[in-house]
N, C-alpha and C positions, 0 to 999 in steps of 0.2 A: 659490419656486424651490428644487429639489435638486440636489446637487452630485452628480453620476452617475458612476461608471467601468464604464468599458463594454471589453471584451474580446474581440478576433476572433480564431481560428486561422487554421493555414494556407489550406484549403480555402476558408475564406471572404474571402479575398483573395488566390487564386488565381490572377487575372488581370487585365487593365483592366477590365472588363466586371462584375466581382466587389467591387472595389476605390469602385466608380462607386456600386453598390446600398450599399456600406456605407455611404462618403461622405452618400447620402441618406438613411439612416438616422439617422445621427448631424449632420445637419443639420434634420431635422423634431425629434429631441429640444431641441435648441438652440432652436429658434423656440416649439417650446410652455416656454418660460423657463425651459430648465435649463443649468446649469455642465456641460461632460460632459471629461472626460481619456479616452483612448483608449486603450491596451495592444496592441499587437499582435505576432502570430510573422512566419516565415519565409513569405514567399509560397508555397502552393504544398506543393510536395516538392524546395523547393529545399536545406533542412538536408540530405535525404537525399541529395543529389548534391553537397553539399559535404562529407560523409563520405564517399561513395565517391570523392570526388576525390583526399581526403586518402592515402586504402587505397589508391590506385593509382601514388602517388609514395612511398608511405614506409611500403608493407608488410617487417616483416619478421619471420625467424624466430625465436622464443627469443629476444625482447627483455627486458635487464634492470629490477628496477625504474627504476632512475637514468633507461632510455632512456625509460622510459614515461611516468614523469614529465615527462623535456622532450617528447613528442610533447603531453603533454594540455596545456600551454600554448599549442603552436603552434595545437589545435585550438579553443582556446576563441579568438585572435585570427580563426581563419577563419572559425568560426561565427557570431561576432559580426554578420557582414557582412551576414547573411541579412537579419535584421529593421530593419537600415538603410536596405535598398533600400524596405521597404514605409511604413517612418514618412513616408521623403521623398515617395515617389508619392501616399501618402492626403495628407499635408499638400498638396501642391501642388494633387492635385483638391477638396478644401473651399476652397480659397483662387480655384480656377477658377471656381466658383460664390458668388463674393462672403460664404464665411466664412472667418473669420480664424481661423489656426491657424497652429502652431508646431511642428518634429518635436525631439525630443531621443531621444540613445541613453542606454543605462544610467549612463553616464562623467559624462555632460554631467547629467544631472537630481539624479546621485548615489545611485545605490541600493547601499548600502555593502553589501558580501558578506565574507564568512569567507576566507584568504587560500587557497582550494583549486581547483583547476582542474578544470572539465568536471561539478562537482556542488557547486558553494559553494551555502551559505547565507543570507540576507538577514540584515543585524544592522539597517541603520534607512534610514530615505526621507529624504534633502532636501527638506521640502518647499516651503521659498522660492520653489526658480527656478517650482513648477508655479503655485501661489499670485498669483505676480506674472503671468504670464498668462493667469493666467484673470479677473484683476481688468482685466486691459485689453480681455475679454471675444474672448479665442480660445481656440478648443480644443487644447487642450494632447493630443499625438500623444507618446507612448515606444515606447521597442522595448523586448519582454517579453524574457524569457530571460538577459538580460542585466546584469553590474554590475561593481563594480568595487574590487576584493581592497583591504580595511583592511590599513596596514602594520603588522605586530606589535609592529615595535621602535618607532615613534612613535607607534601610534594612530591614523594620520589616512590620508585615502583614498589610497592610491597612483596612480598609472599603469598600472596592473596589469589587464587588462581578463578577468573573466571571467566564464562563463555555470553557468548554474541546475539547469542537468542535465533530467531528464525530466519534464514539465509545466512547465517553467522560467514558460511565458508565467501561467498563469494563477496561480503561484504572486509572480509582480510585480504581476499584477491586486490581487491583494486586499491585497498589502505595503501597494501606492499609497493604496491607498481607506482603510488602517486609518491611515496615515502621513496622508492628508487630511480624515480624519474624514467620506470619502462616507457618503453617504443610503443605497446604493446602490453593489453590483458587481454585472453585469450581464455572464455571461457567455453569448458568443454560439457557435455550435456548429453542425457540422451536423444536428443532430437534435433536435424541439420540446421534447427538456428529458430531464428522467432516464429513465430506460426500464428494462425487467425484465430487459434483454439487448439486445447488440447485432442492430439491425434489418436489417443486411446479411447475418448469418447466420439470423434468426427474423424475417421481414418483421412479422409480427402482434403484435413484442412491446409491452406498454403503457406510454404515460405514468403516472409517478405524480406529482400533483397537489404533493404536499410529499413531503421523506424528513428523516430524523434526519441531523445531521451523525454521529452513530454508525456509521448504516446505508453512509452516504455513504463514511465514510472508509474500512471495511472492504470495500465496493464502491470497492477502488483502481483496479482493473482491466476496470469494467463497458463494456459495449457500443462503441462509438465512441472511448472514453476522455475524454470530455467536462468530466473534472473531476480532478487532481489533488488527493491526500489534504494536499501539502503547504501547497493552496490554502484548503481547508478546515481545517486545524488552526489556520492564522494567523484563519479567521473566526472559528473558536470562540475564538478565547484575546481576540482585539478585539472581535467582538460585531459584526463585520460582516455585515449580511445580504448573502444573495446570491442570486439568481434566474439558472438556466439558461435560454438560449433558444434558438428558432433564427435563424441569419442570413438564412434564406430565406422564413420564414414571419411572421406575427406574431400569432402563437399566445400564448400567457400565462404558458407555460414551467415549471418545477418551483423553488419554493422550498426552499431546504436550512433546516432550522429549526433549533435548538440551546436545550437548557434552562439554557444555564448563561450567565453575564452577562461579559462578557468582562473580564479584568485583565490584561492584556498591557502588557509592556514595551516603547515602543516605541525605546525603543534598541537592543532586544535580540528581533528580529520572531520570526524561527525559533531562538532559542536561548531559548526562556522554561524554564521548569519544565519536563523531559520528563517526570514520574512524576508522578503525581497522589495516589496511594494506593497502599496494599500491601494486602494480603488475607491470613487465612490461614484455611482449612475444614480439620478435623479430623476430619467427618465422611465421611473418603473411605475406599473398599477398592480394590486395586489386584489385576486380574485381570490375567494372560499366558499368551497362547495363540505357544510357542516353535517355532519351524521349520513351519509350518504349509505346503502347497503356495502357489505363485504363479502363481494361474490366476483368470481372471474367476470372482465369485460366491462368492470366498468371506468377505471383508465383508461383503457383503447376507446370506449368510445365517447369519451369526453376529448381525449385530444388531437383521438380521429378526424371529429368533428372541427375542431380547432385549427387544424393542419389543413384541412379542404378550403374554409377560409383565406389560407396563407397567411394565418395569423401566427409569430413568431415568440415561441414561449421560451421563457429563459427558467427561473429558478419554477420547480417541483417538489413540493413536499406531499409526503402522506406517512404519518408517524403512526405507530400504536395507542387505541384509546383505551378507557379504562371500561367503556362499555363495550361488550361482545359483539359483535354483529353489526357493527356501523365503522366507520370511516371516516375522517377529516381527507379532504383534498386540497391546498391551497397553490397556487402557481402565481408567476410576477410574467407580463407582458409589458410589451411598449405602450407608452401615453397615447400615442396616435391608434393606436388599435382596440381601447377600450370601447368604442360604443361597439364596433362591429362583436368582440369576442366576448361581453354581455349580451347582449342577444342570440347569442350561437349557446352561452353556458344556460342560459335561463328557459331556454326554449327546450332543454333538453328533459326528456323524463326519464331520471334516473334515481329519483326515491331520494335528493336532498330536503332536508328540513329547514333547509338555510343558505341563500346564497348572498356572501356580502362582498361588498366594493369597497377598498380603500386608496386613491389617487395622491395621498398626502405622504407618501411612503419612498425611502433612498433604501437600493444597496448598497453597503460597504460589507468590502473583499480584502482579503491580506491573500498572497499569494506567495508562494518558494517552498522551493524540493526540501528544504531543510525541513518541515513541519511535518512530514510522515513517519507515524508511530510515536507523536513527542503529545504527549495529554496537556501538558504546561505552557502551549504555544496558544491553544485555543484558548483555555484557562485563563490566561496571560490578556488575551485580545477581550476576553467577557468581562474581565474585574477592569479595563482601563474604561470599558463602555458605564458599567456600573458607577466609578469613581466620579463620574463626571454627568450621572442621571440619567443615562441612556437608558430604556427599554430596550431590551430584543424580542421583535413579534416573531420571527421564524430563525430559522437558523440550517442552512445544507453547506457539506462538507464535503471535498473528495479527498486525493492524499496531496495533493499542491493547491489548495485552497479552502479558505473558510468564510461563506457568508454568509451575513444576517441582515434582515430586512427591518428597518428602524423608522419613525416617524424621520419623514425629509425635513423637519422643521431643525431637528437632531443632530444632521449633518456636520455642520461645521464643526462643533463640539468633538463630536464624533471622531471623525479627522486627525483634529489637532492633540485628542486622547492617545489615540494607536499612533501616530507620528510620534508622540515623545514616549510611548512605552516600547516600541521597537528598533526608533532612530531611521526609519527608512522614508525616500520619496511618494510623494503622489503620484500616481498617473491618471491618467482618463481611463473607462470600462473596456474602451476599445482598446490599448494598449495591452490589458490582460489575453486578446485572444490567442492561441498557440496556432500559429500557421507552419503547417511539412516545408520544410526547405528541400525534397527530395526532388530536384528535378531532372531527373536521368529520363529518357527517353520514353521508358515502359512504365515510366509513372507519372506521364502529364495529368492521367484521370482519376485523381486518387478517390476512392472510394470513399464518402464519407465516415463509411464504420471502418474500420482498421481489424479492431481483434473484439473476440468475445471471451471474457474472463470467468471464470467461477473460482468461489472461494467458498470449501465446504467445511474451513477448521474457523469459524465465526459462530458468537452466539449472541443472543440477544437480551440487552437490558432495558426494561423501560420503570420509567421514573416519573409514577401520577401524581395529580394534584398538584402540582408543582404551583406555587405563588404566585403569581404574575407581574413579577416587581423586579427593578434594574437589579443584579446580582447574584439573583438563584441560581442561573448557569454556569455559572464565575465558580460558587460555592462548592457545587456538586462536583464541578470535574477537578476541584482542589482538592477534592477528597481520594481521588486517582490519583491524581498526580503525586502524591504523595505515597503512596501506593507503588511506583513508578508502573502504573495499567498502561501500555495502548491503547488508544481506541482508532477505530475507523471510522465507520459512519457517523455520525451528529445527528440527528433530526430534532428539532423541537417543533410540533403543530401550532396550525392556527386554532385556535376557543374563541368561543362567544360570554365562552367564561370570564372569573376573575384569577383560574390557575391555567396550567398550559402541560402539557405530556414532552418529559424530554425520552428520546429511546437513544440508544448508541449500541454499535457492536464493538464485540473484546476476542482477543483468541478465547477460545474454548480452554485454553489451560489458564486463563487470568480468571473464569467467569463465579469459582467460590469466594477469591482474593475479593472481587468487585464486588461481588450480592454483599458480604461479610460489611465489607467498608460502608455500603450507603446506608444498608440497615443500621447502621450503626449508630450513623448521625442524623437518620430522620428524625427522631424527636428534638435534634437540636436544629435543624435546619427547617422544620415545619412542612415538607411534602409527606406527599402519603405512601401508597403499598410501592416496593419495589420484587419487580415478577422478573423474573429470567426464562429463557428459552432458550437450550441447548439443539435444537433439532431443527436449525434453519439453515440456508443457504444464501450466498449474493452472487448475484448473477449481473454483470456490466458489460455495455457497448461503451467501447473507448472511439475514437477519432479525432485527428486534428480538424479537421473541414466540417463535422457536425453542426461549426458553428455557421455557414451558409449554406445550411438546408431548412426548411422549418420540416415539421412532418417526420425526423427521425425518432423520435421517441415513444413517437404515436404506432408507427410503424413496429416496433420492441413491444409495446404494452398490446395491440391487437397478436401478433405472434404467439404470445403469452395464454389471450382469455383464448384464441382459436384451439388453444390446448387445452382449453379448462383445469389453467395454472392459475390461480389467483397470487395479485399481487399485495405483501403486508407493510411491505415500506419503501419509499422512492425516494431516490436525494440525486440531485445533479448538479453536474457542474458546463463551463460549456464544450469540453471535451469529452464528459463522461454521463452514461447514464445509469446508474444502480438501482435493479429491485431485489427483495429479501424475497424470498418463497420457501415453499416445505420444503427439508430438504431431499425427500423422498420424491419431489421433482425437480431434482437440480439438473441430472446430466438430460433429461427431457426439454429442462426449459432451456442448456445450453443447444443443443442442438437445430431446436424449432427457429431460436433468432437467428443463427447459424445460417441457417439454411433461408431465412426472411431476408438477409443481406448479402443473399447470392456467394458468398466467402469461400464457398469449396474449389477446390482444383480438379484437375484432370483425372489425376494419381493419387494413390494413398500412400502418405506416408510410413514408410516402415519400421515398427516400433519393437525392438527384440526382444524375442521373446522371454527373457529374464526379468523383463520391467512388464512385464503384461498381470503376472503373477498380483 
């Protein structure tokens, strides 16, 4: 007999008629003699109509922090309500059909959360109440999304109801399962499991069989959204397995695998270790291509050019400037490749004003799944560089790592900063790479690109003039953090200046909370205009092997200009490569790299037609 958690989204309990299929599902698991807890979201797109319900009684203009704050309480009691209505109706129909079960909301099971509204954190599972019912052999039904704010001043769970933010459901799924020591989390979805890209915009994209929880977590944003990174950092750190599936099929779905053995706290679910490791490579040069035009093609064919060479480029910046029409490009190459890939950059005519060498230059990298969606980790890594005199000349981030590019003289300091601000070992740069452990037969030849991501609920903030002095980094995203902002991408450009442009993207629902905060403290921090842009998109190639290729980036950014997409921001890591574009070419630009990286299948995926809508 296995203890199973099993997890539905909206779509798949849509309606009675949806609610009824699941019900039977999860009563044929029960009969072939397993334990099963259930998880579920909001029926439906009913969260989305109880945000716009909220928008329509209590929109307003130039709200302060303070007011913002009280609206996200009101909004996590509203939200709550969604996943109530479906725990009750799925309990009542298993109970219609002579099995026993039981609904609890997040309050009632106890899933203690961090005391913050609209994105708290999981600290630990009761597992008693689930335990005692399922010993009296019912299926034990929760509502995902949801829990219930730790009081500071006593420690102990409040009244305070609040929800999980984006992925909330599947990020309770797998709390529950590591909190009950499941077999088994088992998430259910509309589509037969992970895919190279969403199937509604590339009907023909493929299943893959297994992925890396690596691959997974930097595919935050893949197809459907079938899986939250937050869902899978809790499997990695507990060691719970997890199998994607679909609700509609019963197909065999995508296993997420993980080399490492889980040591998780479970008092402490999402708040374990964020950093795992620091890194620092000594062996980098640092090339800048200044004011260059902003016109499609001309990344592609800077690093087209780069890549015919077999000159192997590691870090890529290109941030937002404060002038219109031009571009910073900066990239970090190997010591040994410098003279060849100066002569390939300088030879090029492509309208820079400026092209500079700096050979005195180390990365250092903090790397762990823990750092996805946490402002405070970054923040945390800028003030220990500050502390200790560090400059940061660049800066690219993905969601499992954060580098910056520092004078090599810096190094050791550096190091021995982030080693006592985080408590974690060194390793070597190579030690960071993410190699696929998948070796089954029909994947000795793994494809360097794995999957192509788009995230179209991203906006963009960029932050001019910025000082050019150890701290300002440090400063600014203290101002989030406190805030409790997400962020994703990082970029800070290279200048020939004395200040430097930081950009970053936020969800689209943080983007008044963050404009509000920085303006706020630019007269006390001394940069200049802060601009937002709501109307963009991010578009990533993920793989584990990208890192023995040279040429895959190159290959993404030609894809792009052949579309006459222009690209406005790049950050990579060695598994990942991200560009911003309009977002009125987003499912355009997904599909062109799509189809650049050969990714489509035989067959089209069959997407029902209720999720098409």
């Amino acid at each position: 007999m296995a203890l199973i958690v099993q997890k539905y989204g909206g779509s798949s309990v849509a309606d009675a008629d949806r609610i009824k299929a699941v019900r039977d599902r999860i009563k044929r698991t029960v009969d072939a003699g397993n334990q099963v807890v259930v998880v579920v979201s909001a029926m439906g797109k009913t969260t989305d109509g109880l945000v716009a319900l909220a928008e329509s009684v209590a929109l307003t203009d130039n709200p302060t922090l303070e007011e913002i704050a009280a609206k996200e309480r009101e909004m996590d009691l509203l939200l709550a309500t969604g996943e109530q209505v479906t725990i009750a109706a799925l309990s009542m129909a298993l109970q219609a059909v002579g099995q026993p079960a039981i609904a609890m909301n997040g309050s009632q099971v106890r899933v203690v959360t961090e005391p913050n509204h609209t994105r708290a954190r999981i600290l630990y599972v009761e597992s008693d109440r689930i335990r005692s019912a399922l010993a009296l052999g019912k299926v034990v039904v929760i509502a995902g999304f949801q829990g219930v704010a730790i009081d500071p001043v006593t420690g102990l769970p409040s009244s305070e109801i609040t929800t999980l933010g984006r992925g909330g459901s599947d990020t309770s799924a797998v709390a529950i399962a590591a909190a009950i020591e499941a077999d088994i989390c088992e998430i259910y979805t509309d589509v037969p499991g992970i895919l190279t890209t969403d199937p509604r915009i590339v009907p023909k994209a493929q299943m893959l069989s297994e992925i890396t929880c690596d691959e997974m977590l930097e595919l935050a944003s893949l197809g459907a959204k079938v899986l939250h990174p937050r869902s899978v950092e809790i499997a990695r750190n507990f060691g719970v397995k997890m199998c994607v599936r679909s609700s509609w099929l019963d197909d065999a779905g995508t296993v997420i695998t993980s080399p490492r053995i889980g040591t998780g706290n479970l008092q402490s679910l999402e708040v374990n270790r964020f950093v795992e490791t620091v890194s620092i490579d000594y062996d980098q040069v640092k090339i800048a291509l200044l004011q260059i035009p902003d016109r499609p093609g001309i990344a592609s064919q800077l690093f087209k050019s780069l890549a015919e060479q077999g000159i192997n480029v590691d870090l890529i910046i290109q941030a937002v400037q404060e002038q219109e029409g031009v571009n910073d490009i900066a990239f970090t190459i190997p010591q040994n490749q410098l003279q060849l890939a100066e002569v390939v950059t300088r030879g090029l005519e492509i309208g820079a004003s400026l092209v500079t060498v700096d050979s005195a230059i180390a990365k250092i990298s903090i790397i762990g799944v823990g750092m996805i969606g946490r402002p405070g980790v970054a923040a945390q890594m800028f003030t220990a560089l500050a502390d200790v005199g560090v400059n940061i000349q660049m800066i690219s981030t993905s969601e499992i790592k954060i580098s910056c590019v520092i004078a090599a003289a810096d190094g050791e300091k550096a190091i021995a900063a982030i080693q006592a601000a985080f408590d974690v070992p060194v390793r070597s740069h190579q030690a960071c790479e993410i190699i696929s452990d998948n070796n089954s037969d029909n994947n000795l030849d793994i494809s360097p690109v794995r999957g192509v991501a788009l995230d179209r609920n991203r906006a963009r903030i960029a932050v001019q003039q910025v000082p050019d002095r150890p701290g300002m980094a440090a400063k600014i995203l203290e101002q989030l953090v406190e805030q409790n902002i997400s962020l994703d991408m990082i970029v800070q450009s290279q200048s020939d200046r004395d200040v430097n442009e930081i950009a970053f993207t936020v969800a689209i629902a943080d983007l008044a909370k963050a404009e509000t905060a920085l303006k706020q403290f630019a007269p006390v921090l001394g940069y200049g205009e802060v601009t937002c842009d709501g109307d963009i998109s991010k578009v990533s190639i993920v793989g584990a092997n990208m890192i023995h290729q040279s040429g895959i980036a190159a290959r993404m950014f030609s894809a792009l200009a052949d579309s006459d997409i222009n690209i406005e921001m790049i950050a990579t890591s060695e598994i990942k490569v991200s560009c911003v574009v309009r977002d009125r070419h987003a499912e355009k630009a997904l599909k062109v790299i799509h189809q650049e990286f050969n990714l489509s299948g035989d067959l089209a995926i069959e997407v029902p037609s209720i999720l098409k809508k």
